[in-house]
C-alpha positions as CSV (number, residue, x, y, z in Angstrom):
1,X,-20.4,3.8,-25.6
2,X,-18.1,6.7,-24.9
3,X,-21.2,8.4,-23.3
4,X,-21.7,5.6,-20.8
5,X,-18.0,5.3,-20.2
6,X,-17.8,9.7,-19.2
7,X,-21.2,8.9,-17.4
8,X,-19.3,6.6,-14.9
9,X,-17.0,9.4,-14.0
10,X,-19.9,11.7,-13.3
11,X,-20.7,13.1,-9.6
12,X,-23.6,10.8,-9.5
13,X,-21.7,7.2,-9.8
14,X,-19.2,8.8,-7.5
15,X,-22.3,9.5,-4.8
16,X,-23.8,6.0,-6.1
17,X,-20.1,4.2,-4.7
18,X,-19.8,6.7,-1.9
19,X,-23.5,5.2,-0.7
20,X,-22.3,2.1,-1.0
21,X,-19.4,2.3,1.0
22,X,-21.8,4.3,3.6
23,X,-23.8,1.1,3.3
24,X,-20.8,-1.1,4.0
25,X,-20.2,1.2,7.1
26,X,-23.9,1.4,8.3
27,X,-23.8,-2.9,8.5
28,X,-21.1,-2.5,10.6
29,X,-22.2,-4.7,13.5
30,X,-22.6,-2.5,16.8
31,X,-21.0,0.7,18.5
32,X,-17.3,0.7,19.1
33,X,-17.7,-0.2,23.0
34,X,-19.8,-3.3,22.0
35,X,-17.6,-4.9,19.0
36,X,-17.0,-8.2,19.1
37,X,-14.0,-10.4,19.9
38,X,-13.7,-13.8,17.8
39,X,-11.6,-16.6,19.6
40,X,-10.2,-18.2,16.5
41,X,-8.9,-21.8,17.3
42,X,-6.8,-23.6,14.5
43,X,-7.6,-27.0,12.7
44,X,-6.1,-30.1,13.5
45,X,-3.1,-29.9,11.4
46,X,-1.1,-26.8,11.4
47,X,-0.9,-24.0,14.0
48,X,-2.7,-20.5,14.5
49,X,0.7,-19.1,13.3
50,X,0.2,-20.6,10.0
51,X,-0.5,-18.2,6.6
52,X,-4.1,-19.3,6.1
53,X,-4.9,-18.5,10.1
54,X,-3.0,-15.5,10.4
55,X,-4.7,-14.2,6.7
56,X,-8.5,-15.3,8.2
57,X,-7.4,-13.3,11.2
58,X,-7.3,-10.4,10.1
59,X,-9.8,-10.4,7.6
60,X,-12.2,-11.1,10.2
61,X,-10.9,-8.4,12.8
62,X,-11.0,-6.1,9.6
63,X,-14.8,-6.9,8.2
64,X,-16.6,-7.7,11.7
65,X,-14.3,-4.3,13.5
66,X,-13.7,-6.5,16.2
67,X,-12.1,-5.2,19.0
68,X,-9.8,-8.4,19.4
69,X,-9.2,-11.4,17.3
70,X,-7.7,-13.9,19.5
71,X,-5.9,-16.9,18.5
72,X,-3.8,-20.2,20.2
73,X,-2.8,-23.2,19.8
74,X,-3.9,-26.2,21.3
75,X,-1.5,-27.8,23.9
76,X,0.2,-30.9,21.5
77,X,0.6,-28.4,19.2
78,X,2.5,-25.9,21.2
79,X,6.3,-25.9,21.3
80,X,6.3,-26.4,17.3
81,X,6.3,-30.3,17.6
82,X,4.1,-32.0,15.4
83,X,2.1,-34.1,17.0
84,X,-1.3,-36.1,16.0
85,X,-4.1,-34.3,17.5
86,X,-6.2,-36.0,20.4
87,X,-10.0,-36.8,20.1
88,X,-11.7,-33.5,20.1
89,X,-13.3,-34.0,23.4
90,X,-10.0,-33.9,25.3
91,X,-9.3,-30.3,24.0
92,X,-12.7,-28.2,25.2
93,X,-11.3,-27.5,28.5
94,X,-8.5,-25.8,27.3
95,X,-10.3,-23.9,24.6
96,X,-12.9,-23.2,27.5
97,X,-10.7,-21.8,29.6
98,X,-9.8,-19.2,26.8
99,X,-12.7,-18.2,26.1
100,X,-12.8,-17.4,30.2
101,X,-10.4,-15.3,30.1
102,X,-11.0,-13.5,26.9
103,X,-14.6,-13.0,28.5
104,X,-12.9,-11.2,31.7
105,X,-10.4,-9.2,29.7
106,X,-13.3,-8.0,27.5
107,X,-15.8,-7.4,29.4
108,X,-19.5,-6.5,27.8
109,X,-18.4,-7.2,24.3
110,X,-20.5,-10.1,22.8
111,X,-17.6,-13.1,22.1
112,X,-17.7,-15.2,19.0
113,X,-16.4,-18.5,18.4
114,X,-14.6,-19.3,15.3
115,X,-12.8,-22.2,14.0
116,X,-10.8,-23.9,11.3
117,X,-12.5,-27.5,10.8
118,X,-11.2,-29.6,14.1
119,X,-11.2,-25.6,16.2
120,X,-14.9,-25.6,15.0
121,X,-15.6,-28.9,16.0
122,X,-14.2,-28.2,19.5
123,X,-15.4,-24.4,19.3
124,X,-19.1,-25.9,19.3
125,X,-18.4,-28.2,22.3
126,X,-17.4,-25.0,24.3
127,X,-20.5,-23.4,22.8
128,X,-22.8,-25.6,24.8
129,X,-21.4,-25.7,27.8
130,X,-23.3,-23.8,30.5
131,X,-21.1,-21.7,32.3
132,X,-19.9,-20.0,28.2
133,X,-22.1,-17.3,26.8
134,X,-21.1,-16.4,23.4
135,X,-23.4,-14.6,20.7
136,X,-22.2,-16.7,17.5
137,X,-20.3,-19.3,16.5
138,X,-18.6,-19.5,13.1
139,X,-17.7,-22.8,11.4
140,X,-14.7,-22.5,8.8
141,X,-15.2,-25.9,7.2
142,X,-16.4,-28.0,9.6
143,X,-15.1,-31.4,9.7
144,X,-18.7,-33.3,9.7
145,X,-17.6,-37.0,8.4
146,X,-15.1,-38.9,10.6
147,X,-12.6,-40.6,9.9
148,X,-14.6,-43.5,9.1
149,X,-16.8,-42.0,7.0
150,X,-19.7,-41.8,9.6
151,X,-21.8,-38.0,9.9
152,X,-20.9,-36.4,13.4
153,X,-23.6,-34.1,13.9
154,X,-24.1,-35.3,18.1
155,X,-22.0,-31.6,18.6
156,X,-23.9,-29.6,16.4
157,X,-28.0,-30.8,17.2
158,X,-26.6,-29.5,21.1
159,X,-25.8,-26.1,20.0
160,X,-28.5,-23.2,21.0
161,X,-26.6,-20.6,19.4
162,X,-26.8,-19.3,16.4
163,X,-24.3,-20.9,14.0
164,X,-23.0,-20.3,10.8
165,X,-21.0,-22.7,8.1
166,X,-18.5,-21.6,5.3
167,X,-17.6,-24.4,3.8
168,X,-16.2,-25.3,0.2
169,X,-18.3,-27.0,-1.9
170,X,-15.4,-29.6,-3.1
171,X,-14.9,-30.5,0.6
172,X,-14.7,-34.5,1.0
173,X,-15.0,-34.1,5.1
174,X,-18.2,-32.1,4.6
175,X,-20.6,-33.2,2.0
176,X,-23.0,-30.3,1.6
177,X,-26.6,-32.6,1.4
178,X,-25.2,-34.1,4.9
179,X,-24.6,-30.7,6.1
180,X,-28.0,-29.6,4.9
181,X,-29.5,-33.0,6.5
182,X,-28.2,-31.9,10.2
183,X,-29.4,-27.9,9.7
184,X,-33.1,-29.4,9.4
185,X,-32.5,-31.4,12.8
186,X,-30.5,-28.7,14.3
187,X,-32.0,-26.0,17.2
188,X,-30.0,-23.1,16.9
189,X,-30.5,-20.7,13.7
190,X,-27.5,-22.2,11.0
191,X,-26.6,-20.0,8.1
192,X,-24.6,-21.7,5.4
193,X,-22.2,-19.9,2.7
194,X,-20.4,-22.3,-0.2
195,X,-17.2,-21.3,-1.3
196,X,-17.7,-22.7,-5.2
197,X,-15.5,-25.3,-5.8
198,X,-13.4,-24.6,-2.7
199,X,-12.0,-27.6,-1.1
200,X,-11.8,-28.0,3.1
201,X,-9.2,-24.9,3.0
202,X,-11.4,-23.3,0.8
203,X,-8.9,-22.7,-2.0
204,X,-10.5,-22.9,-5.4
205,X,-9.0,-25.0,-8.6
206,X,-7.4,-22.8,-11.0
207,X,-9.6,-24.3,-14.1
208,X,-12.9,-23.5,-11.6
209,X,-11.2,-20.1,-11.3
210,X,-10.9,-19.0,-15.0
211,X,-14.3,-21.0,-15.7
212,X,-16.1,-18.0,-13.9
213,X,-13.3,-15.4,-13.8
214,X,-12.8,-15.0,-10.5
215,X,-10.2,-15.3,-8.8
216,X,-9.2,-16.7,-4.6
217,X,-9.8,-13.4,-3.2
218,X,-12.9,-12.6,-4.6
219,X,-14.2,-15.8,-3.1
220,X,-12.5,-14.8,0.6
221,X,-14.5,-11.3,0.1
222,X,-17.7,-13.2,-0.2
223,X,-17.5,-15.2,2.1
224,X,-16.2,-12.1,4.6
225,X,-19.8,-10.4,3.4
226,X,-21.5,-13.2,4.5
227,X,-19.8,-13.2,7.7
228,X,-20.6,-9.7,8.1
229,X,-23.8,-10.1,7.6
230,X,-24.4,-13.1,9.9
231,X,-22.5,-11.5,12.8
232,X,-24.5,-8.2,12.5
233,X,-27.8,-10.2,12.6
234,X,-26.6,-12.2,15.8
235,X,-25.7,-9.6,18.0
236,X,-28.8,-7.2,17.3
237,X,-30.9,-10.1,17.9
């Protein structure tokens, strides 16, 4: 044991977690001039300045090296009333227009659409429209059931871009053999990553937690690999 234990603090294992940091660095999506920007819109119930948007933030401008990370809040949310959100519909022109201008402010950098459940939903309306060219779009629990219970999927067979899903497997607005149901019909390429027993904000049960010992972040970091990974394979294809 004690040999195995000095073994680990050999040159090799240092070169073994220096490669794999190289590695880390290598998958790192495309030449500075080229990184991408994420327009991150918010779910329907708290605003972009909340913890949980402002902690996704900057993990993702951190993992994917974006060059800009944008985030905003939808018009009845703005001014820090709280206010029911309309039907999703009414919100794509506004969320279009940002991604306009983001386009024009960066321009040549491949854009990426990212959402929190209803700013997914939304985020893959802009997506289809056909004056918006974005590489990827990136679904943080995305809100597939209604209100009523009925699948949504009208937004998602549209899309021609690919499209991944991180969603918690515990999450009632998103039953994963309905997601996997609309992948098979959908066009565009989907990826899917579960966060294990994660619920629609992703956060894991404690007794889930100390079941595998794991804990919340090492779930965030897996799911940020997968992003990684997703986002590197869109914009080289």
């Amino acid at each position: 044991q004690n040999e195995t234990q000095s073994m680990d603090s050999t040159p090799s294992a240092k070169r073994r977690r220096q490669s794999k940091d190289d590695d880390i660095e290598a998958a790192s999506p495309l030449p500075k001039q080229m990184s991408p920007v994420v327009i991150f819109a918010h779910g329907a119930g708290a605003p972009s300045s909340s913890d949980w948007m402002q902690r996704w933030k900057s993990m993702l401008m951190e993992t994917l090296h974006a060059a800009d990370v944008v985030t905003f809040d939808y018009p009845y949310m703005s001014g820090g009333k709280k206010r029911a959100p309309p039907k999703a519909e009414k919100l794509v022109e506004f969320h279009s227009n940002i991604v306009k201008e983001t386009a024009t402010k960066f321009p040549g950098h491949p854009l990426i659409l990212a959402g929190k459940s209803m700013g997914s939903r939304v985020g893959c309306m802009v997506a289809s429209m056909e004056d918006i060219n974005v590489s990827a779009v990136l679904c943080l629990g995305y809100p597939l059931k209604g209100i009523n219970g009925a699948v949504r999927d009208e937004t998602l067979l549209q899309l021609t871009v690919p499209t991944m899903f991180v969603q918690g497997s515990k999450d009632s607005l998103c039953p994963l053999d309905k997601l996997e149901t609309t992948r098979k019909k959908m066009k565009a390429l989907t990826e899917l990553h579960v966060i294990d027993g994660g619920d629609h904000s992703f956060k894991v049960g404690k007794k889930h937690l100390q079941a595998n010992s794991s804990t919340q972040i090492d779930a965030e970091v897996a799911a940020m690999k997968a992003i990684a990974a997703f986002v590197s394979r869109s914009l080289e294809g």
